[in-house]
C-alpha positions in Angstrom: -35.0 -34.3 60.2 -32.6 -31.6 60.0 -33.1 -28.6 57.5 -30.0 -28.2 55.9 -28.3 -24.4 56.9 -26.4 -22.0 54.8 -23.6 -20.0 56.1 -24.0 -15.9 55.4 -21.3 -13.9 55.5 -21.5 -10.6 56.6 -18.4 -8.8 55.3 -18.4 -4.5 54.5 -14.9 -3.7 53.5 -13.4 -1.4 56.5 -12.2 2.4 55.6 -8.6 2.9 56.6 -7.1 6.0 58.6 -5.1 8.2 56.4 -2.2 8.3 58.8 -1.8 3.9 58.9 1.7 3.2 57.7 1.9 2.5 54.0 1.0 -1.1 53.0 -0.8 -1.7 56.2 -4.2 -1.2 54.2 -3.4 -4.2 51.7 -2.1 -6.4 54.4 -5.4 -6.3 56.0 -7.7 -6.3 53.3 -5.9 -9.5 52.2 -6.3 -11.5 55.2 -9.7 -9.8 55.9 -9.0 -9.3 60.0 -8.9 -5.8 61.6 -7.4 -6.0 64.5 -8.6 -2.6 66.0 -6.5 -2.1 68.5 -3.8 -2.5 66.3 -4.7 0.2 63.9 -5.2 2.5 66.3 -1.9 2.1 68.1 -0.5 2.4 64.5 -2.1 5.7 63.7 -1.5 7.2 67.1 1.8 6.2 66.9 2.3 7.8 63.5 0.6 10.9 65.1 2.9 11.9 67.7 6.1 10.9 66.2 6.9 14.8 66.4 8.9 15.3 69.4 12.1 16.3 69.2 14.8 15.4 71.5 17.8 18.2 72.2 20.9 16.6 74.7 23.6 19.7 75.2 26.4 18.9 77.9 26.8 21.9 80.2 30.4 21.9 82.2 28.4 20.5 85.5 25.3 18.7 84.0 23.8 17.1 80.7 20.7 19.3 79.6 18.0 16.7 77.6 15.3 19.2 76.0 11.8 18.0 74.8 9.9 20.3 72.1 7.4 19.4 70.3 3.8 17.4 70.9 5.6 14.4 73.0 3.6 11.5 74.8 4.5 10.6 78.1 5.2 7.2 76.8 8.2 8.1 74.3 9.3 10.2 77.0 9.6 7.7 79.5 11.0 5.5 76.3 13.6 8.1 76.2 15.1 7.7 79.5 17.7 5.3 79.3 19.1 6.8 76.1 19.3 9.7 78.0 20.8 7.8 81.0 23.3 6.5 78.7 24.6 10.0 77.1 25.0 10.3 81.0 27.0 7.9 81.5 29.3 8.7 78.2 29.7 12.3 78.9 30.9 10.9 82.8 27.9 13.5 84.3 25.9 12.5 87.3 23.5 15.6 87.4 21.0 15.9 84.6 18.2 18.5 83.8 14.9 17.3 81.9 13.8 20.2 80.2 9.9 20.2 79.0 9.3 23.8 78.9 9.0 23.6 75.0 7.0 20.2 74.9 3.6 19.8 74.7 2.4 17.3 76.6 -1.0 16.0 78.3 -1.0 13.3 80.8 -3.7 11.3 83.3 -2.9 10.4 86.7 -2.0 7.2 85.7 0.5 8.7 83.1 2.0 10.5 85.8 2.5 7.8 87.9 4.0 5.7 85.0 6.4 8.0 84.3 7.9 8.8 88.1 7.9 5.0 87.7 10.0 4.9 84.7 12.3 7.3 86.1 14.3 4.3 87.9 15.7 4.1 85.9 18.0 7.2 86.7 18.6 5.7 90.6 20.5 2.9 88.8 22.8 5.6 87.1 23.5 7.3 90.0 22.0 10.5 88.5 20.7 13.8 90.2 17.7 15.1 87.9 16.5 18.4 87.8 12.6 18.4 85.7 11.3 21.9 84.4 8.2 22.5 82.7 5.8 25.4 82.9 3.4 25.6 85.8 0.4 24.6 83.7 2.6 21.5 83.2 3.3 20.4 86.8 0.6 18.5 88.6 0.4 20.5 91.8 0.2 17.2 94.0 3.8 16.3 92.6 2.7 12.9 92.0 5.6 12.1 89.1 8.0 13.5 91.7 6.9 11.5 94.9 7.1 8.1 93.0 10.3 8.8 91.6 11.7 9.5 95.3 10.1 6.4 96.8 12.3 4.4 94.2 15.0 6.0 95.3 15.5 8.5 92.2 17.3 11.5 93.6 14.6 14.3 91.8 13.0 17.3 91.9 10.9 19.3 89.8 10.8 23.2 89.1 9.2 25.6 87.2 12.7 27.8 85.7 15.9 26.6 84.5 17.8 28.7 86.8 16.7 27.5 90.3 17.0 24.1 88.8 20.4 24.9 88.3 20.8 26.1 91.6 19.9 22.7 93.3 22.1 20.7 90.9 25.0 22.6 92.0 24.2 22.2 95.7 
């Protein structure tokens, strides 16, 4: 003979992060599911949201500026908009400016985003990157993937030199 069984639930009410898009909290609490690794790409998300993204067209290139605290995500998001203003302001030489960004990235970051650089081959673009030497991985890794995809790019540590080899 079977003893009969009774079901115990088990169920503390979650604390949500202060930065979780509004209406996010009741939505979960109603269906009673936390998906955590959707919260956290929501807060994270809502983190780092303050990069700010300056394109100026110079007479022989389009200058895009990042400042602020950027992932290397929503950079590498940014690309093809950038490519685009490219295209629409008929330049083929661009210079990626990070000297005013703040921005922190693995070896696997780095490698994602020489990746997502391609993206500038297909637009027949010359890039120039500068960012301050702290920024630059001294093995060039961003750099080397970039040119093994065929992305015509180099990276420097002043505005001016850049210059100087988007001119040549």
């Amino acid at each position: 003979m079977r003893l009969p069984t009774r079901r115990v639930e088990t169920f503390q009410p979650r604390q949500f992060h202060p930065c979780a898009p509004s209406g996010m909290a009741n939505k979960l609490q109603a269906s009673n599911i936390i998906h955590k690794k959707d919260l956290r790409w929501s807060v994270r998300k809502g983190v780092k949201m303050s990069v700010r993204l300056q394109i100026e067209e110079a007479p022989d290139y389009l200058a895009a500026r990042f400042i602020g605290a950027v992932t290397i995500e929503e950079v590498a998001h940014r690309f093809e908009v950038i490519a685009e203003q490219c295209k629409r302001a008929n330049k083929n030489k661009l210079l990626l400016d990070f000297t005013e960004a703040h921005i922190e990235g693995s070896l696997a970051d780095r490698y994602f985003l020489g990746e997502q650089a391609l993206i500038f081959a297909r637009y027949g673009l010359k890039v120039a990157g500068v960012g301050r030497p702290e920024q630059l991985d001294p093995q060039k890794l961003a750099e080397m993937v970039a040119q093994n995809r065929w992305v015509n790019l180099c990276g420097f540590t002043n505005v001016e030199d850049a210059e100087k080899w988007l001119s040549e």
